[in-house]
Residue, then its C-alpha position, 0 to 999 in steps of 0.5 A: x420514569x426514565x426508560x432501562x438503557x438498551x442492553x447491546x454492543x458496538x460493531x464498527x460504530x453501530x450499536x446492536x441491541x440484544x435481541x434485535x434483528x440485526x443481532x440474531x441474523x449476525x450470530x445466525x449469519x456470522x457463525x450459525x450459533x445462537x452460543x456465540x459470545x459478544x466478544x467473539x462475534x464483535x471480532x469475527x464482524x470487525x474483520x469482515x469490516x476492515x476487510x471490506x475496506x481494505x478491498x477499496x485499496x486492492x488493485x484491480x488485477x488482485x481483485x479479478x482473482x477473487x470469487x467475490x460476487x458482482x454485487x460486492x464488486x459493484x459496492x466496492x467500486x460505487x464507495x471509491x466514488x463517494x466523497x460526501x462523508x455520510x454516504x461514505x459511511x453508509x456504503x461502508x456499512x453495506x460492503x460491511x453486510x455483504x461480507x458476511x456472504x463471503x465465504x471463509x475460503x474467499x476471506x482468506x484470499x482476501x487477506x493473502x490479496x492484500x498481503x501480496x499487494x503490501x510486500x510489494x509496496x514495500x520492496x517498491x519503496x526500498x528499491x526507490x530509497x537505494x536508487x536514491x542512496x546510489x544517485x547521491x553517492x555518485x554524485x558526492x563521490x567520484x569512488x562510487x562510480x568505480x564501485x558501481x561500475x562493478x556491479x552494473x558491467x554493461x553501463x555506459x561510464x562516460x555518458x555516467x561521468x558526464x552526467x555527474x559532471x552536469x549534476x555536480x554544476x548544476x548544484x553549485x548554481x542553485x545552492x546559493x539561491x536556496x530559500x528555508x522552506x524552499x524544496x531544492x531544484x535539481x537539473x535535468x542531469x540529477x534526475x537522469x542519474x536516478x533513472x538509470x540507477x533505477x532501471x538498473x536495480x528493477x532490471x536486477x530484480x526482474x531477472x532474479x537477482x539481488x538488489x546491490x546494497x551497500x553491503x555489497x561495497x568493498 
């Protein structure tokens, strides 16, 4: 005679029968109600899940401002060391445990952390992309260094022109040696051009400015 299937849920992967332990201590834990539906309750433990994984990913100075015990830290920092697949998993699962101690106050710092963190990622990644744009654009057109100049009055215009001048040479010698597939090599002095297009954009932001955008072209 074939056995009843086990009536239950999944929680990120494992399956939790009704009525084991594991389900009246996560709707006891979880909530404090023994009414709480299986929709709600497997939402409420993904969150803590992601969450606990997400901690992996927090910079060290957004996670000293937490009031996350040291026991959690600990498991946090003892998962970023695993690489065996299995015991990955299982460490997850128990940083996964340990998130239902936290408290719905530290959940919310939590996930304003990681909001920070992220909004700077991306303004990072689009101040990259326009020192980028800027670079190019000095080095294709002799107008955006007039242009730039108008934005960054205290640059140094001949040691720019010079640095130009190099890049663009430096270009027509390694062109004809490019190979499909092959990433290009650029010169000392292309490079140069991004940093001080770079330090000037972070300088910008660090005092409170704007970001020059081609907006800002005339």
């Amino acid at each position: 005679m074939s056995r009843k299937p086990t009536k239950g849920y999944f929680v990120r992967g494992q399956f939790v029968a009704l009525g084991s332990e594991l389900d009246l201590e996560l709707k006891r834990e979880l909530k404090g109600s023994d009414d709480m539906s299986k929709t709600d309750l497997k939402k409420y433990s993904d969150r803590l899940q992601q969450l606990g994984e997400s901690l992996l990913t927090l910079r060290a100075d957004l996670i000293q401002r937490l009031d996350l015990s040291e026991k959690l830290v600990d498991a946090v920092n003892d998962a970023r060391k695993i690489t065996n697949f299995e015991g990955r998993r299982r460490q997850m699962q128990f940083i996964g445990k340990l998130m239902r101690g936290v408290d719905e106050a530290t959940l919310a710092a939590v996930e304003a952390a990681l909001d920070e963190q992220n909004k700077g990622s991306a303004k990072g990644t689009l101040s990259l992309h326009l020192a980028e744009q800027w670079r190019d654009r000095l080095i294709a057109d002799d107008e955006a260094l007039t242009h730039w100049m108008q934005l960054d009055a205290s640059a140094d215009v001949q040691h720019l022109r010079a640095l130009i001048r190099q890049a663009r040479k430096d270009a027509q010698v390694t062109e004809p040696q490019e190979r499909p597939g092959e990433a290009v090599r650029h010169g000392k002095a292309y490079r140069e051009i991004f940093q001080i297009v770079k330090a000037t954009l972070n300088q910008g932001e660090d005092h409170g400015g704007e970001t020059p955008t081609d907006e800002d072209q005339p």
